[in-house]
N, C-alpha and C positions, 0 to 999 in steps of 0.2 A: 504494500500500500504506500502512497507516497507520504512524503513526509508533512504535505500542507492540503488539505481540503479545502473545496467552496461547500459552502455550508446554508442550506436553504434554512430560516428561521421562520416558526409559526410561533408569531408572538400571542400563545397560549396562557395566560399568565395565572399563575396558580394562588388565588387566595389566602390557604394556607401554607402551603410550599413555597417562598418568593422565588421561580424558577421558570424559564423559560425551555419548552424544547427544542432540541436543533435536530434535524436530519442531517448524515453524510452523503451525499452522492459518491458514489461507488463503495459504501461501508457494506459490510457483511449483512446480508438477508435473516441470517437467526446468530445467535449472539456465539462467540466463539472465545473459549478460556485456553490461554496459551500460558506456559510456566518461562518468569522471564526473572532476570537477575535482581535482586534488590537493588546493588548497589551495579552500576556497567564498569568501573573501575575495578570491580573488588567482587567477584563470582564466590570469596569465601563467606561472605555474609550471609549468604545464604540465597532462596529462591522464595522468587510471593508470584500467588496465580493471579494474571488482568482478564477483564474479561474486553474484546471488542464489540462493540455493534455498531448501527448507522444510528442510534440514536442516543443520545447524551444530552444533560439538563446542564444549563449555566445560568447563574445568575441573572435574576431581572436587572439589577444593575450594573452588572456589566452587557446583556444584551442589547439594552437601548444606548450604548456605547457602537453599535455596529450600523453601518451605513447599508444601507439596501446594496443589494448584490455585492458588498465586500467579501472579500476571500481573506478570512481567519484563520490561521496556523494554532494550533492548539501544540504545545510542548510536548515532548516524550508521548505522542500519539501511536507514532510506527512503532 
């Protein structure tokens, strides 16, 4: 997967949750748990399982921080 997505936003905004959801275009259709290094320097710390999918919550305040069709790089995503 590449290392930056465009990222379609349905500003969904959750009452309780202050959370926005995002789709990935081209993200995984059912969610996928791959065992990936705690630390990428340091493989003796040990190993924690992530899980990917196309879809991931970000905050409502930082959501309305995004300009229509901007393309957002999320960190340590790949």
């Amino acid at each position: 997967m590449p290392s930056s997505e465009t990222l379609n936003i349905y500003l969904h905004a959750d009452a309780v949750v202050p959370s926005v959801t995002v789709i990935i275009n081209g993200g995984p259709t059912t969610p996928e748990v791959k065992t990936l290094p705690l630390h990428k320097k340091n493989p003796d710390v040990g190993e924690k399982k992530t899980v990917f999918t196309s879809t991931i919550l970000v905050e409502q305040e930082d959501a309305v921080s995004f300009e229509d069709q901007e393309e957002v790089c999320h960190a340590n995503y790949n």
